[in-house]
C-alpha positions in Angstrom: -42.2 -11.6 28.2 -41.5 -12.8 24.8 -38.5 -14.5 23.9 -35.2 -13.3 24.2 -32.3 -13.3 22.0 -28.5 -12.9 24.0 -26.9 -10.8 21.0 -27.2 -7.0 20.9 -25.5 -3.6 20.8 -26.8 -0.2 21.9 -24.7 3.2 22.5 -25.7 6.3 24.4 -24.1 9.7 24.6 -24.2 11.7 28.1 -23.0 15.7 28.8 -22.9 17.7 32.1 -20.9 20.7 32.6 -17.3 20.4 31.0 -18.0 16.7 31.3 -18.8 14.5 27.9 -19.7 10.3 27.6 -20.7 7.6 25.7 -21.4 4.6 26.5 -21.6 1.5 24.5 -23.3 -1.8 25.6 -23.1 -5.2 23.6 -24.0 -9.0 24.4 -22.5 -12.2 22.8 -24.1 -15.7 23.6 -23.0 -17.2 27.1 -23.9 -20.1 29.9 -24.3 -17.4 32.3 -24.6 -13.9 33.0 -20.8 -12.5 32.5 -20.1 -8.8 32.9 -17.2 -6.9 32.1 -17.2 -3.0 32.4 -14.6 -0.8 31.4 -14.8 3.0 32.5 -13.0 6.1 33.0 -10.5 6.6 36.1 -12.5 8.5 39.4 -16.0 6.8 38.8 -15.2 3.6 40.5 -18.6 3.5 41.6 -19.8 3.0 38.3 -18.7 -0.9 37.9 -20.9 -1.6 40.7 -24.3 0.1 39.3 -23.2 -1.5 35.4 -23.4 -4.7 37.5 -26.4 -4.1 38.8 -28.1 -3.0 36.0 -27.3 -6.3 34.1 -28.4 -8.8 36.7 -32.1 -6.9 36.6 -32.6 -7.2 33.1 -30.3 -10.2 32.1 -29.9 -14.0 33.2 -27.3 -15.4 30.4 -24.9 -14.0 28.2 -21.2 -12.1 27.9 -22.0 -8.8 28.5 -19.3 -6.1 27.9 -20.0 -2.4 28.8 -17.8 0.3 28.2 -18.2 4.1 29.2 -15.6 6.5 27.6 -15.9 10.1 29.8 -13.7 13.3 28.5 -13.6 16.8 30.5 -13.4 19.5 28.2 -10.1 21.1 28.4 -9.7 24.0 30.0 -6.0 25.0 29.1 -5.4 28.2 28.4 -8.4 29.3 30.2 -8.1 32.2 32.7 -9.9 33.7 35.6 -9.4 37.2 37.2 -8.7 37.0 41.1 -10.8 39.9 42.0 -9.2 40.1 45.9 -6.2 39.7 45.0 -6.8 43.0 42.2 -8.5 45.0 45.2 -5.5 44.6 47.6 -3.4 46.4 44.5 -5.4 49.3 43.9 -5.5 49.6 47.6 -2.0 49.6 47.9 -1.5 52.0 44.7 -4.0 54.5 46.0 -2.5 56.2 48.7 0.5 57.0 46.2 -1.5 58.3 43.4 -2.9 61.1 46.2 0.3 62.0 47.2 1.3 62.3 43.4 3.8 59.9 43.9 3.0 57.5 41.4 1.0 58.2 38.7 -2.9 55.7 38.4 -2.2 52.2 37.8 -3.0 50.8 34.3 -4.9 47.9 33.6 -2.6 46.2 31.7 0.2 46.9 34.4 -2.3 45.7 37.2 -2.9 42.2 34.9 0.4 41.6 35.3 1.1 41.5 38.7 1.3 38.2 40.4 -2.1 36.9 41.5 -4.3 38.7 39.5 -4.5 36.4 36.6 -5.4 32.5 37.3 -5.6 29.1 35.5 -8.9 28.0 35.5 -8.9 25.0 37.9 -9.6 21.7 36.2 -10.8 19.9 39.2 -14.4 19.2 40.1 -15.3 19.5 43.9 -17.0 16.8 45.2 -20.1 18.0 45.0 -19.9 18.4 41.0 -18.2 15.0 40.7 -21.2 13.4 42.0 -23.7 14.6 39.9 -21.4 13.8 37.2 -21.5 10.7 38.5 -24.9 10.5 39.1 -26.1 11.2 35.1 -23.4 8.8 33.6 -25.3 6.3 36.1 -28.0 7.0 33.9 -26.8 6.5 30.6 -25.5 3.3 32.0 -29.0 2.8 32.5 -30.4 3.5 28.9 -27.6 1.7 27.3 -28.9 -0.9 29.0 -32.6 -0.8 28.2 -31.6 -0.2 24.5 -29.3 -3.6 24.7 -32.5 -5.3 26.4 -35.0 -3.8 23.5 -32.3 -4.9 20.6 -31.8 -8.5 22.4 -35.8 -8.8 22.2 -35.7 -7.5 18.7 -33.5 -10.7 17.8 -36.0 -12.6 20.3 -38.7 -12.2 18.1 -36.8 -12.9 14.5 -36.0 -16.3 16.6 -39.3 -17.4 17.4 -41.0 -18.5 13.9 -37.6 -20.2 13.2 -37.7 -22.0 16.3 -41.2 -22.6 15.9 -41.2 -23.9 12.5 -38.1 -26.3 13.3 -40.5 -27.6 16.0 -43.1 -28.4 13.7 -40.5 -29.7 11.5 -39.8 -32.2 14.0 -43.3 -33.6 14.8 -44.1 -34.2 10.9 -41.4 -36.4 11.0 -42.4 -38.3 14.5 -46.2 -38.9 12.6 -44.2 -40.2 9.5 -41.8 -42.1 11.8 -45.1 -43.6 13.6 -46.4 -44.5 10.1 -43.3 -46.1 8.9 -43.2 -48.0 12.7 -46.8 -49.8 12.2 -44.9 -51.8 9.9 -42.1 -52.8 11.9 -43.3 -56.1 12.9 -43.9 -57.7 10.3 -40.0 -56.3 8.9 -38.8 -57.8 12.0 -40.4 -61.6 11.7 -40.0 -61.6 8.1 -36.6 -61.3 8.2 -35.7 -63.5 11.3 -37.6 -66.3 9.4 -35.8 -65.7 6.2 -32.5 -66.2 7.9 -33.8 -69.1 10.2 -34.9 -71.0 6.7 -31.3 -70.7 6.0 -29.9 -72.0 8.8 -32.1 -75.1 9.8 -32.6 -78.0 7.3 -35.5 -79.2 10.2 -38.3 -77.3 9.3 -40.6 -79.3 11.8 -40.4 -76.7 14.7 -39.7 -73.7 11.9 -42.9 -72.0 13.0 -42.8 -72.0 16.6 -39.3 -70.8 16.2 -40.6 -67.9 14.4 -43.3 -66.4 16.6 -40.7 -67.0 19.6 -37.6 -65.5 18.3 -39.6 -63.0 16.0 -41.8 -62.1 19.0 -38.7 -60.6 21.5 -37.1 -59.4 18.3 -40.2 -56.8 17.8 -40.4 -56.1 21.8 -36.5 -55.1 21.3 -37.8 -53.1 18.4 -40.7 -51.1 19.5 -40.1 -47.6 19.3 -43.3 -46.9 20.8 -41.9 -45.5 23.8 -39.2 -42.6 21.6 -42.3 -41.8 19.7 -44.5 -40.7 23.1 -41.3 -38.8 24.7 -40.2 -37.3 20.9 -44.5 -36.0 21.0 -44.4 -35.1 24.4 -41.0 -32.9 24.0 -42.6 -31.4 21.4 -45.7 -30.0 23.2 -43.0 -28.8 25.8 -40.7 -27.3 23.6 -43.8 -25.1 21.9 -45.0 -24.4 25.7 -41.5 -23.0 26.2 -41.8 -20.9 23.2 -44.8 -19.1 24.1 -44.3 -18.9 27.5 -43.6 -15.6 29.4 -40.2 -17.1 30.8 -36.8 -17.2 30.1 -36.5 -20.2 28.4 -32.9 -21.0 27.2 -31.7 -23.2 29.3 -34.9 -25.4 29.1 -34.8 -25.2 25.3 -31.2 -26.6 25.4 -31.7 -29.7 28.2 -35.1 -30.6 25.3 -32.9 -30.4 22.5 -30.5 -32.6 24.1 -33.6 -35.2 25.0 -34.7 -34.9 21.4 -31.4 -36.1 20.7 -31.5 -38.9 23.1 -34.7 -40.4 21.7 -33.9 -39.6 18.1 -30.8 -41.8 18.4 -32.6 -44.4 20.2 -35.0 -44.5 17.7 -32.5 -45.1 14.7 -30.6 -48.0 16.5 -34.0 -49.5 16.9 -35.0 -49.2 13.4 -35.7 -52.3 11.4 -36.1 -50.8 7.9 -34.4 -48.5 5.9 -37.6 -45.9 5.6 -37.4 -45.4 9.3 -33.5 -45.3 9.6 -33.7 -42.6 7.0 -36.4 -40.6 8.5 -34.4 -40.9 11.7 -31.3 -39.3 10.4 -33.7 -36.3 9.6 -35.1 -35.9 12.5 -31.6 -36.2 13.8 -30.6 -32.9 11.8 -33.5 -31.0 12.2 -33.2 -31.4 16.1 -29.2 -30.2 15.3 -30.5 -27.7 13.6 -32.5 -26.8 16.5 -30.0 -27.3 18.9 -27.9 -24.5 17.6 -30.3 -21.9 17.1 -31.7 -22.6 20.9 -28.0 -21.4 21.5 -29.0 -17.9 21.0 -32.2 -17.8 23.5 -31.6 -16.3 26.7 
């Protein structure tokens, strides 16, 4: 898959019967996988399937889903109890006959207790599920739509993490330029400040070489400049890999670090130090943008 941002929002609308949703879906940078559903009172079952459906498509990030439901009032609403209407006319028939009592009128019969209901607002279970059963689905899109937009920030990520990358090696082949000459920095200077110290200049050259020769071994940077190259290839492996690569991304930025320091405390000329101190903020730069990978 391509690469994955961990910042997104997506919003879907639902309707069944009296019953109305939306649900909106949106994802903030994280060390793990957090979720946090909100939704309405009588779909506990919902949390459980929001749950779900983030752990399939998501391994980092806050995730916060919320699902707002409204049945369509029904106040005011009436229905005519049809038995209870029959039982009246019954009754009222046998007196009409006898011209007792002269036909019922409609109006009359409406107002008898019983004949005219409140619509009931409850759902039986049956209905509730089903209910159920499609907001469970707009749980689902929200969620594919949060997946697609997290991509979408994926992919505007990609060339900047790829150009920081390249970023980053021009400065290892300048730093392995500038390095060449380190030797020579290193036993010039040590024999500089040896001619000041001795007035017996019999043993001055074998002095030299000696000290001059564990002074360079101290500071080879040979070593920084293989692991800096080498976390380079995997870095741009990472990036164009078909994994989830955030975490990795953020334990090689660290290592960059690690040898980019190493490589400044070991510097013996001012060219290197200062190339060093680049690398340092381009790998910073890095760092925080590998933030926003899933």
């Amino acid at each position: 898959m391509a690469l994955s941002g961990m910042t997104g929002f997506a919003r879907c609308e639902g309707a069944l019967g009296a019953w109305t949703w939306s649900v909106e879906a949106r994802s903030v940078n994280g060390r793990n996988l957090d979720t946090r559903f909100r939704g309405p009172p009588g779909f506990d079952g919902l949390e459980r399937l929001a749950r779900e459906a983030a752990q399939a498509r998501f391994q980092r990030g806050q995730l916060t889903i919320g699902l707002q439901a409204k049945r369509a009032d029904s106040s005011g609403a009436v229905r005519v109890n049809i038995e209870q209407l029959e039982r009246y006319l019954d009754l009222a028939e046998r007196y009409v006959r006898q011209g007792r009592a002269a036909a019922p009128a409609m109006d009359g019969l409406y107002a008898l207790r019983g004949v005219i209901e409140a619509a009931d607002d409850t759902d039986d279970a049956e209905a509730r599920a089903e209910v159920e059963a499609a907001m469970a689905r707009s749980l689902a899109e929200a969620m594919d739509a949060l997946k697609t937009a997290r991509l979408e920030e994926g992919t505007a990520l990609t060339p900047v993490l790829g150009g920081q990358v390249d970023r980053i090696a021009a400065l290892i082949d300048q730093a392995e330029t500038e390095a060449s000459g380190q030797a020579d920095a290193v036993r010039d200077r040590f024999a500089r400040r040896l001619a000041e110290l001795l007035d017996d200049r019999t043993n001055l050259d074998a002095l030299v070489v000696q000290e001059a020769a564990v002074l360079a071994a101290k500071a080879d940077v040979r070593e920084e400049l293989d692991r800096l190259t080498s976390h380079v290839a995997a870095a741009r492996a990472l990036l164009s890999g078909d994994a989830a690569a955030g975490r990795r991304l953020d334990f090689l930025s660290q290592e960059f670090m690690r040898e980019a320091n190493t490589l400044c405390s070991k510097s013996a000329t001012i060219a290197l130090t200062t190339i060093g101190l680049e690398l340092k903020a381009v790998i910073e730069q890095f760092r925080e943008q590998v933030q926003n990978v899933e």
